[in-house]
Backbone of each chain as nested JSON, in Angstrom:
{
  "chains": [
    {"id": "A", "residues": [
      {"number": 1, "name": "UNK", "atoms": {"N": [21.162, -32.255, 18.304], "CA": [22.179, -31.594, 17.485], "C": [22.621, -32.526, 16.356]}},
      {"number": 2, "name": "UNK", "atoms": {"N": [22.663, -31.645, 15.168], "CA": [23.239, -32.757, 14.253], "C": [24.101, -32.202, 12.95]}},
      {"number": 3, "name": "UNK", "atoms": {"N": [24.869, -33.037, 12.679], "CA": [25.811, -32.272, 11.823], "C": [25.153, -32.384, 9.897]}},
      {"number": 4, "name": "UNK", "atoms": {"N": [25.339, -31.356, 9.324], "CA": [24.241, -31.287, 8.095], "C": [25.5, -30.803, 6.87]}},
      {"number": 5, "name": "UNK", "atoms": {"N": [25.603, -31.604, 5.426], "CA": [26.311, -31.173, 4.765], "C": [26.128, -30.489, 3.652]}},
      {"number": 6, "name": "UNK", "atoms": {"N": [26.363, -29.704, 2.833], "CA": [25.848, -28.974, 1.545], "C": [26.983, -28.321, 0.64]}},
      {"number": 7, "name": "UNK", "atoms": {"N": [26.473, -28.699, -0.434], "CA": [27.101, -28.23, -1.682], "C": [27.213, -26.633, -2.112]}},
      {"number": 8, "name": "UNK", "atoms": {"N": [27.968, -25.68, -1.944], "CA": [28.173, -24.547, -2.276], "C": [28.023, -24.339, -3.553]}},
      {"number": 9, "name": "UNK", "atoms": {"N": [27.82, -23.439, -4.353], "CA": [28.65, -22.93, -5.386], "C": [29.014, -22.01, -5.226]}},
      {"number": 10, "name": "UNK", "atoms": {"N": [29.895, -21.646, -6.296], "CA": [30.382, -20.269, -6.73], "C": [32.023, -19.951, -5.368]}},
      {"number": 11, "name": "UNK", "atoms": {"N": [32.025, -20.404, -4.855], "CA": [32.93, -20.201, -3.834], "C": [34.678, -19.959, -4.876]}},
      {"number": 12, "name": "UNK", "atoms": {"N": [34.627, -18.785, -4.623], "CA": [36.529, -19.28, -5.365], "C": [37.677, -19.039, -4.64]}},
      {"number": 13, "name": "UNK", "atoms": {"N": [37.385, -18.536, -3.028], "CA": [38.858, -17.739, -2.603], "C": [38.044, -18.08, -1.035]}},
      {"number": 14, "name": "UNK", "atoms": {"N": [39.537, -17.586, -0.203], "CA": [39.337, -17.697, 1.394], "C": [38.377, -16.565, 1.69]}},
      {"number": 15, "name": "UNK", "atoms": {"N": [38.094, -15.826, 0.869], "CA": [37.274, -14.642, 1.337], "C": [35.962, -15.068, 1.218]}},
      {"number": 16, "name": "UNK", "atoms": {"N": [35.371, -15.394, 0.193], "CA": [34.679, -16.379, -0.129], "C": [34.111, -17.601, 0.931]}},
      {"number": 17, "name": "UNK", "atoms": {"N": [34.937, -18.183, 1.459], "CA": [34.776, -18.984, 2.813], "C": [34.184, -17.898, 3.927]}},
      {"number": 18, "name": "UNK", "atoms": {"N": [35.139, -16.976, 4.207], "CA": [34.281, -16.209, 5.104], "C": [33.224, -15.747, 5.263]}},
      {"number": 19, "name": "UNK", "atoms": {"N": [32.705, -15.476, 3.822], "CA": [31.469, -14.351, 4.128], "C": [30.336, -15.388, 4.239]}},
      {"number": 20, "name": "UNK", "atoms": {"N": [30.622, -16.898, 4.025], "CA": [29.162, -18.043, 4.54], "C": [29.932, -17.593, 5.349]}},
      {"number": 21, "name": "UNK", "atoms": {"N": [30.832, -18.713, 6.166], "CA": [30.982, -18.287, 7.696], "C": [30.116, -17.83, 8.427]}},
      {"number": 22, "name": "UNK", "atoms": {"N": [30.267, -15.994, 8.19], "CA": [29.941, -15.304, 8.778], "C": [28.546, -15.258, 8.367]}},
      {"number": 23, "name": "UNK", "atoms": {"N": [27.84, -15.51, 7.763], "CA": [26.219, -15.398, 7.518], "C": [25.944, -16.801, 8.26]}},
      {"number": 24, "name": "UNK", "atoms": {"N": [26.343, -17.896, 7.968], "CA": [25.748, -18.905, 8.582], "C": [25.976, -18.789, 10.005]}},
      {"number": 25, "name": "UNK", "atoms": {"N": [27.094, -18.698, 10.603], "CA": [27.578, -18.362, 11.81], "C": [26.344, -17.199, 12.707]}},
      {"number": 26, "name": "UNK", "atoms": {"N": [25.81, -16.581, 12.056], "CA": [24.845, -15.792, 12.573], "C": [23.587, -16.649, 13.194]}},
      {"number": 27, "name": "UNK", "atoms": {"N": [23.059, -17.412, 12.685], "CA": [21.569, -18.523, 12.665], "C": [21.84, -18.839, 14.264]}},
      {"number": 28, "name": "UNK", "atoms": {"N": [21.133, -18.716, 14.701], "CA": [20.895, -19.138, 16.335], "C": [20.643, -20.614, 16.334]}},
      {"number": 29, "name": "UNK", "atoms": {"N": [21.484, -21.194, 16.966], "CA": [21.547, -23.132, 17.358], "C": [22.944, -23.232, 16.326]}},
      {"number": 30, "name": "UNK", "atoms": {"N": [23.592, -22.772, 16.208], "CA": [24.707, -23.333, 14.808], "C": [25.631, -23.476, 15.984]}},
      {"number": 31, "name": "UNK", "atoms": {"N": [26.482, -24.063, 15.719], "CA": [27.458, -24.97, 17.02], "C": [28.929, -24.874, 16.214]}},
      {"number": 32, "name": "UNK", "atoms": {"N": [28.782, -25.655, 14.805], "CA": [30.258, -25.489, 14.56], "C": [30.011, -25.024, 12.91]}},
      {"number": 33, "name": "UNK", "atoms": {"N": [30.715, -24.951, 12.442], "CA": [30.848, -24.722, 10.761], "C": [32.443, -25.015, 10.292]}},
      {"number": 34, "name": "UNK", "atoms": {"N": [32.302, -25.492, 8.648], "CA": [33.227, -26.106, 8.052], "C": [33.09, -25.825, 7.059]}},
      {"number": 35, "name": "UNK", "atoms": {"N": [33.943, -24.894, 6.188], "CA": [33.437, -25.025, 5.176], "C": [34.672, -24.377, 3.883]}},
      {"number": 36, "name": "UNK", "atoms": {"N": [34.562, -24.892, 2.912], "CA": [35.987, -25.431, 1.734], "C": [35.881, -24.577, 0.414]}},
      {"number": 37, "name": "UNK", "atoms": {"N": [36.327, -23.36, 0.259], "CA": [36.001, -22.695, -1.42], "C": [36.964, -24.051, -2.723]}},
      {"number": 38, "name": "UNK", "atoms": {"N": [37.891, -24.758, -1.962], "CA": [38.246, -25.781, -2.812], "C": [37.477, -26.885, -3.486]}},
      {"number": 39, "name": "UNK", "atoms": {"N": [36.571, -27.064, -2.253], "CA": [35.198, -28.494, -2.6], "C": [33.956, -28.232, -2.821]}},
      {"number": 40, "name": "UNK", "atoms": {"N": [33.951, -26.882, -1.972], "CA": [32.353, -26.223, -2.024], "C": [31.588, -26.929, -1.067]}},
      {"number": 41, "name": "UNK", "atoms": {"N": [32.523, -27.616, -0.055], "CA": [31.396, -28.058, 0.936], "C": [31.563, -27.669, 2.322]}},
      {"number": 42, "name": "UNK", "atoms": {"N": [30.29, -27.334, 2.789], "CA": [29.625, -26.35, 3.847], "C": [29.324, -27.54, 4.783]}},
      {"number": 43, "name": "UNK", "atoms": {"N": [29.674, -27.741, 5.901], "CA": [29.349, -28.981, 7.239], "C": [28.904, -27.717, 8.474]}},
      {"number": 44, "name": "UNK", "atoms": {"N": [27.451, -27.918, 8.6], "CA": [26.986, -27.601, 9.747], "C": [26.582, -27.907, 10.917]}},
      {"number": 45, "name": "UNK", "atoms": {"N": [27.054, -27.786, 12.134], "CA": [26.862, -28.178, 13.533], "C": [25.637, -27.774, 14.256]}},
      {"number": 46, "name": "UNK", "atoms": {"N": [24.401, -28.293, 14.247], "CA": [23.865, -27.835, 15.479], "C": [22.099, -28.125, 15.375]}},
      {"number": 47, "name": "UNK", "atoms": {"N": [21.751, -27.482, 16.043], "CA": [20.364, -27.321, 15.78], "C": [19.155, -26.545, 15.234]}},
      {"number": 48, "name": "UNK", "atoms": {"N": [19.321, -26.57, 13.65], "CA": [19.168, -25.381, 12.674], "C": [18.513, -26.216, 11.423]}},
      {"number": 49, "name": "UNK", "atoms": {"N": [17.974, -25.167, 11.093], "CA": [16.916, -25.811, 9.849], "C": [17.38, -25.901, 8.534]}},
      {"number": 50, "name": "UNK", "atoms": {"N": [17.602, -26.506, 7.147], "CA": [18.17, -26.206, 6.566], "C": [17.863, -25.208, 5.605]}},
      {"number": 51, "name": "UNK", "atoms": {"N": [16.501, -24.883, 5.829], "CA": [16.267, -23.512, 5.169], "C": [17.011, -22.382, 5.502]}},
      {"number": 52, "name": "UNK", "atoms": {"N": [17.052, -22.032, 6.819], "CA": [17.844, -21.237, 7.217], "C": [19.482, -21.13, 6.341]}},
      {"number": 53, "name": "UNK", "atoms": {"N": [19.769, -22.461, 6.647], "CA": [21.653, -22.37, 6.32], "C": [21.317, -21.979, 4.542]}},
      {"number": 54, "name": "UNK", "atoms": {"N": [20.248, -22.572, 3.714], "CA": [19.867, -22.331, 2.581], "C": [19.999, -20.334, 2.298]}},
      {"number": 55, "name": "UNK", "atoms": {"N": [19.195, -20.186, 3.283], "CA": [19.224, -18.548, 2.996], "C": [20.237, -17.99, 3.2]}},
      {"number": 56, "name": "UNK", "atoms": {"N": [21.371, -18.558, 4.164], "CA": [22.253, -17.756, 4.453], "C": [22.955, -17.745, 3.654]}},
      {"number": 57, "name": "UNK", "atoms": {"N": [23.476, -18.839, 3.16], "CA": [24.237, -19.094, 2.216], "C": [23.617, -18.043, 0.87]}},
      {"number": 58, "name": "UNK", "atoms": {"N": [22.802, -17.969, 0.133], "CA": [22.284, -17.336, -0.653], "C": [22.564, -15.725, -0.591]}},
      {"number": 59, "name": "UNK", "atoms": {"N": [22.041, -15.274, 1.088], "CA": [22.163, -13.94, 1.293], "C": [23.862, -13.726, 1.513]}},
      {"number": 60, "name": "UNK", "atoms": {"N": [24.617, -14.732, 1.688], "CA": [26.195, -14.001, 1.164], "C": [26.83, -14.186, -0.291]}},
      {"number": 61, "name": "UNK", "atoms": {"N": [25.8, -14.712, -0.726], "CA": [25.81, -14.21, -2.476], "C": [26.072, -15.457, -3.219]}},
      {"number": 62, "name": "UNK", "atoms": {"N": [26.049, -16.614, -2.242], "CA": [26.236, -17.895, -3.382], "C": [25.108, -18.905, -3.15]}},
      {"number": 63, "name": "UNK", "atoms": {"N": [24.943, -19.904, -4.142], "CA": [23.766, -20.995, -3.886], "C": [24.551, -22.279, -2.946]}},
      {"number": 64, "name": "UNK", "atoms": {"N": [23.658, -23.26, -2.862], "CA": [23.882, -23.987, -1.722], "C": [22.583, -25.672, -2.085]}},
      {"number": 65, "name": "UNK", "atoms": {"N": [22.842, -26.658, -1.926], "CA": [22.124, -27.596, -1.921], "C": [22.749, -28.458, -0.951]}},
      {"number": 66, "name": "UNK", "atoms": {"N": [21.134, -28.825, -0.053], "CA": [21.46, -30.348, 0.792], "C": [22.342, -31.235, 0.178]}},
      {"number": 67, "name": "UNK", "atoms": {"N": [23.522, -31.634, 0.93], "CA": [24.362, -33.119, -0.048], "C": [23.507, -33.725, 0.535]}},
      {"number": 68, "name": "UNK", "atoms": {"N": [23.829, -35.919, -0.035], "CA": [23.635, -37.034, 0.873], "C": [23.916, -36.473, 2.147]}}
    ]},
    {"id": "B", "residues": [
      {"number": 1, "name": "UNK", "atoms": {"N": [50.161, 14.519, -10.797], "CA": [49.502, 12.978, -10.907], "C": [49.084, 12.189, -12.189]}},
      {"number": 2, "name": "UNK", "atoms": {"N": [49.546, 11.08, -11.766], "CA": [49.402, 10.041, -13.307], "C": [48.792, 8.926, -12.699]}},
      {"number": 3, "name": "UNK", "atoms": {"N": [48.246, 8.265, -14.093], "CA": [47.464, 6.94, -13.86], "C": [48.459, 5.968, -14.405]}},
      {"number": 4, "name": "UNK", "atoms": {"N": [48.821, 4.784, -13.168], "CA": [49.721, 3.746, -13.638], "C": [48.848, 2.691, -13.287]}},
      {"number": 5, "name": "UNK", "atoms": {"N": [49.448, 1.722, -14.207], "CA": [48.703, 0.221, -14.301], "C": [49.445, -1.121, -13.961]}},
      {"number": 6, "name": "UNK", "atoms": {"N": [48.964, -1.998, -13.179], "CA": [49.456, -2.995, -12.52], "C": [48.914, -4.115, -12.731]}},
      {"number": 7, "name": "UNK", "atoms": {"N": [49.514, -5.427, -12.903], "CA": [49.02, -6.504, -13.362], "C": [49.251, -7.803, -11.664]}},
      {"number": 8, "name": "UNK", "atoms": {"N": [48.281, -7.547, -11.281], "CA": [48.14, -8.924, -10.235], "C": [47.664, -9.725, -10.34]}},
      {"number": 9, "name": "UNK", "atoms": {"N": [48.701, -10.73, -9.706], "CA": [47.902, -12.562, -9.672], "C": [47.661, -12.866, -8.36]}},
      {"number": 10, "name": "UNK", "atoms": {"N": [46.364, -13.824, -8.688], "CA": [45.796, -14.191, -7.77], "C": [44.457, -13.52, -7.43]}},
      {"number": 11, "name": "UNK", "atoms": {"N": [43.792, -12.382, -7.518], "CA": [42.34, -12.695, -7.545], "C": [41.52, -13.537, -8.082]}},
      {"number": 12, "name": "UNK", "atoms": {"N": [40.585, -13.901, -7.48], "CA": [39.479, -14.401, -7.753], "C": [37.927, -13.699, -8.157]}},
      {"number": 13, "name": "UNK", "atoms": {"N": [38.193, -13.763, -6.982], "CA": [36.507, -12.86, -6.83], "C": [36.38, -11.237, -6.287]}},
      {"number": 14, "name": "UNK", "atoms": {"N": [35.142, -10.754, -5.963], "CA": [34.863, -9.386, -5.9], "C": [35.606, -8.949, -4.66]}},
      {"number": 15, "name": "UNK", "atoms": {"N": [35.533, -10.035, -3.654], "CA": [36.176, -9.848, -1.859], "C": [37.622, -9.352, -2.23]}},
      {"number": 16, "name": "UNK", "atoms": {"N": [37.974, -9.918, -3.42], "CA": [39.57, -10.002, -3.482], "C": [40.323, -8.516, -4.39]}},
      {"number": 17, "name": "UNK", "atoms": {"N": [39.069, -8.238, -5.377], "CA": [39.242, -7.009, -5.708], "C": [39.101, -5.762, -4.462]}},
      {"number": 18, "name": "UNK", "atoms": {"N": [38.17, -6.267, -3.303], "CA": [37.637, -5.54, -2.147], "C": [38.762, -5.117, -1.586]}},
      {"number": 19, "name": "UNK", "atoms": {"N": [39.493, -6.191, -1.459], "CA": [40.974, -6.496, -0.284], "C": [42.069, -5.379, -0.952]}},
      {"number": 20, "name": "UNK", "atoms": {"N": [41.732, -5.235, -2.228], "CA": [42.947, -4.775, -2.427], "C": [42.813, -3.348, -2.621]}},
      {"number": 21, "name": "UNK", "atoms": {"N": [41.263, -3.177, -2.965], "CA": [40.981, -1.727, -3.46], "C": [41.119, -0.521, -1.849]}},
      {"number": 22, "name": "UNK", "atoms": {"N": [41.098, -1.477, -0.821], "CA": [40.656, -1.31, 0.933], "C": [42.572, -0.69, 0.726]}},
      {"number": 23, "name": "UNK", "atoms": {"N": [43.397, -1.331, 0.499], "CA": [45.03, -1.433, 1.091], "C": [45.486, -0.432, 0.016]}},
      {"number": 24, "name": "UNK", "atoms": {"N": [45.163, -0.186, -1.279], "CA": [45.772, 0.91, -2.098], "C": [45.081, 2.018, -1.982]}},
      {"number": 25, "name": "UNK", "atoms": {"N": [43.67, 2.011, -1.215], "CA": [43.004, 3.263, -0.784], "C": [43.561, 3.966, 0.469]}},
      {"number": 26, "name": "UNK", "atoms": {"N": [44.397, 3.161, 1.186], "CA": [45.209, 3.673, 1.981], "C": [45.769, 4.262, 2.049]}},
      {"number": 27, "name": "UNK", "atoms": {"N": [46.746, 4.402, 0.887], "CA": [48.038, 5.337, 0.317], "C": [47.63, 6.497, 0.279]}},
      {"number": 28, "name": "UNK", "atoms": {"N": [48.548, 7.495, 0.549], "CA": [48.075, 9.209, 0.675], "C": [48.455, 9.301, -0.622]}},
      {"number": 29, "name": "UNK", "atoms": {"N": [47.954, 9.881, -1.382], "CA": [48.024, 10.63, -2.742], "C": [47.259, 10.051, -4.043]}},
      {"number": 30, "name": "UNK", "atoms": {"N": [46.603, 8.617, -3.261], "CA": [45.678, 7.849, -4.082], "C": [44.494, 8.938, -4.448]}},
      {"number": 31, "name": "UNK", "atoms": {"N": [44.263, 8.764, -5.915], "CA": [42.714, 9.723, -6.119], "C": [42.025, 8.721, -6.769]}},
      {"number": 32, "name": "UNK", "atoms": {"N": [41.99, 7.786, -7.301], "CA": [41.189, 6.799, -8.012], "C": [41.808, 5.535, -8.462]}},
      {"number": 33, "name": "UNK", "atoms": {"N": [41.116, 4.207, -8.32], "CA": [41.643, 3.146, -8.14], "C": [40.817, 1.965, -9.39]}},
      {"number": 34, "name": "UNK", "atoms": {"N": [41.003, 1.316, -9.647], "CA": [40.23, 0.538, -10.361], "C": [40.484, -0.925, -10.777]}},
      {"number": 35, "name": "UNK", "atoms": {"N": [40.25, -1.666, -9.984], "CA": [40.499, -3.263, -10.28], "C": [39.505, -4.16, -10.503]}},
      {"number": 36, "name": "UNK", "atoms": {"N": [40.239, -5.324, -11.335], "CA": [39.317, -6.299, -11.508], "C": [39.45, -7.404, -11.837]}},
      {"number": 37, "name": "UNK", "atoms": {"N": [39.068, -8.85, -11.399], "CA": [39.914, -9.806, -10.517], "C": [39.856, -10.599, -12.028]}},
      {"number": 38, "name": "UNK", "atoms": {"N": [38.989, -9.682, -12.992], "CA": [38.737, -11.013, -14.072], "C": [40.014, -10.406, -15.182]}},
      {"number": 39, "name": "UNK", "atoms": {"N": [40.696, -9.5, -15.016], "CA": [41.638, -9.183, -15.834], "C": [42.956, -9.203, -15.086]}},
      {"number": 40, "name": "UNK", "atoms": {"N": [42.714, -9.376, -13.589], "CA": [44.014, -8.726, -12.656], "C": [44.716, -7.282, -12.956]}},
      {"number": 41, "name": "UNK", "atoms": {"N": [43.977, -6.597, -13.353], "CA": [44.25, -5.186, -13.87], "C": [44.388, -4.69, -12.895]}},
      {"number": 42, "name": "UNK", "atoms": {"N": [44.944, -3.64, -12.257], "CA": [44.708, -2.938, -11.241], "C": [45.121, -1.251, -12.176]}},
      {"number": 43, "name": "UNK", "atoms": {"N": [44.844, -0.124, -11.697], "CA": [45.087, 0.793, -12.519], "C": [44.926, 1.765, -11.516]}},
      {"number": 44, "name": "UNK", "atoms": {"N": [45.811, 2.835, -11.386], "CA": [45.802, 3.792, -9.284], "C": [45.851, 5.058, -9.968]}},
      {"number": 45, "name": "UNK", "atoms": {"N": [45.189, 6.132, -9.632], "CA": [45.329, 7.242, -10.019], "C": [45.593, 8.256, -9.508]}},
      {"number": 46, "name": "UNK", "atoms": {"N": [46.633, 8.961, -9.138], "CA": [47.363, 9.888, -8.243], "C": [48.71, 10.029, -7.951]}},
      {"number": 47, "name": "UNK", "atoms": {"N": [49.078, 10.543, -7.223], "CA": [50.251, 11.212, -6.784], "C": [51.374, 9.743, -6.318]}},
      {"number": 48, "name": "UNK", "atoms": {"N": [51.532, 8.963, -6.167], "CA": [51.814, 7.96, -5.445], "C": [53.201, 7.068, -5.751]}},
      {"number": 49, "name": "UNK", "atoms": {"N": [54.087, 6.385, -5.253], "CA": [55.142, 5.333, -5.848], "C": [54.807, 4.218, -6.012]}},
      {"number": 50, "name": "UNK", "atoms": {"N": [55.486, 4.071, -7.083], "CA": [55.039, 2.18, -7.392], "C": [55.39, 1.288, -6.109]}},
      {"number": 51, "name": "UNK", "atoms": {"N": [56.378, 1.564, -5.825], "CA": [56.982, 0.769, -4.397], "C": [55.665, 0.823, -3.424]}},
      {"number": 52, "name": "UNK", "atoms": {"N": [55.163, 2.132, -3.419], "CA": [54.057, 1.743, -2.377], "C": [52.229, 1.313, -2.654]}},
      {"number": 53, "name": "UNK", "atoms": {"N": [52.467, 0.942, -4.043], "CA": [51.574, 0.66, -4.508], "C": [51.824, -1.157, -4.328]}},
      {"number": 54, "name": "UNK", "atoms": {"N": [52.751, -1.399, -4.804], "CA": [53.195, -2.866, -4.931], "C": [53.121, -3.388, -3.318]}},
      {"number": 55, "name": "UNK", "atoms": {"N": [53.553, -2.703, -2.23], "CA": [53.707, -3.323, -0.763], "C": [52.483, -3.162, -0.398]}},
      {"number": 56, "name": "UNK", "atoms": {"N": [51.538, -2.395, -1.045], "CA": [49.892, -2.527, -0.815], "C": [49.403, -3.619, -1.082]}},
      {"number": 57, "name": "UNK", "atoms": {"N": [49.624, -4.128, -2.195], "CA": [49.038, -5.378, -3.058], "C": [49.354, -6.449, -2.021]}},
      {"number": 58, "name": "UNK", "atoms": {"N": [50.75, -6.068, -1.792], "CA": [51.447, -7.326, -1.065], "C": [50.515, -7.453, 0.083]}},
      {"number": 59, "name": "UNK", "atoms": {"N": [50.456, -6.321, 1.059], "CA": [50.168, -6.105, 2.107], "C": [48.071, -6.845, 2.419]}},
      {"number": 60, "name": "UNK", "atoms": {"N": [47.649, -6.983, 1.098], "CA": [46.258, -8.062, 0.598], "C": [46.592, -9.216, 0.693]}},
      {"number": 61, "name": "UNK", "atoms": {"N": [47.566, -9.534, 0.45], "CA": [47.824, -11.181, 0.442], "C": [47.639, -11.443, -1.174]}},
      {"number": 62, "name": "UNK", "atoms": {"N": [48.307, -10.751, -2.306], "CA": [48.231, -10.5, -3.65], "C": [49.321, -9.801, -4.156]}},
      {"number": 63, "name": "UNK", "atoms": {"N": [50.415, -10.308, -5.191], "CA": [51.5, -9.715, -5.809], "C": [51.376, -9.012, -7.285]}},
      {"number": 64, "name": "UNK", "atoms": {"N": [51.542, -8.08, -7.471], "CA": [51.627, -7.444, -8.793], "C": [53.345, -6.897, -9.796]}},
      {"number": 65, "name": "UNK", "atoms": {"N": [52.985, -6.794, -10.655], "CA": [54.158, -5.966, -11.282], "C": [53.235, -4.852, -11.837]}},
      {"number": 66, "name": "UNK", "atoms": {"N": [54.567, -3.721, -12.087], "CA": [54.087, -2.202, -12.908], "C": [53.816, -2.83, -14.398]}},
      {"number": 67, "name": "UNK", "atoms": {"N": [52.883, -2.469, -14.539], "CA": [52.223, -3.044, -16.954], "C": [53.201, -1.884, -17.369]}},
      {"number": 68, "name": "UNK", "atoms": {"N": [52.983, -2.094, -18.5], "CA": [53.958, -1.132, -19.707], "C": [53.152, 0.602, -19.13]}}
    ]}
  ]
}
């Protein structure tokens, strides 16, 4: 298990937070999630690929890059 | 029925136009609604009171006043 961080965009509101949430939150092995429409950064828990969190993020309508 | 226009702060994004279009679609006498987070316009078309148009907004987690 390991914790993985990434750069959002486009994020502007708490609603916004939710709908990754809830798309990443879907991916089977995800353990915890964190994630900030203030910073744009997405912290993922678990055992998951980052393509996956890549798509999810995308399929709730915003982009996303591996941080350091 | 008349079309009145409302000026809210605090949208952002489309979720937030979502939130609010969801809570003034509520109102009985609503016939058409139209917001948009990049003007804070809101504009309600029907039978309805401002009072319960405004405790809608509120009721989003978003405050408005009645426009001219």
């Amino acid at each position: 298990m390991t914790t993985n961080e990434y750069q959002v965009t486009g994020m502007t509101c708490g609603h916004c937070e939710l709908s990754i949430r809830e798309e990443v939150g879907e991916i089977a092995g995800v353990q915890d999630i964190a994630v900030s429409a203030a910073t744009g950064k997405l912290t993922v828990t678990g055992t998951v690929d980052d393509a996956q969190v890549l798509a999810a993020v995308e399929e709730a309508g915003y982009s996303a890059v591996r941080a350091a």
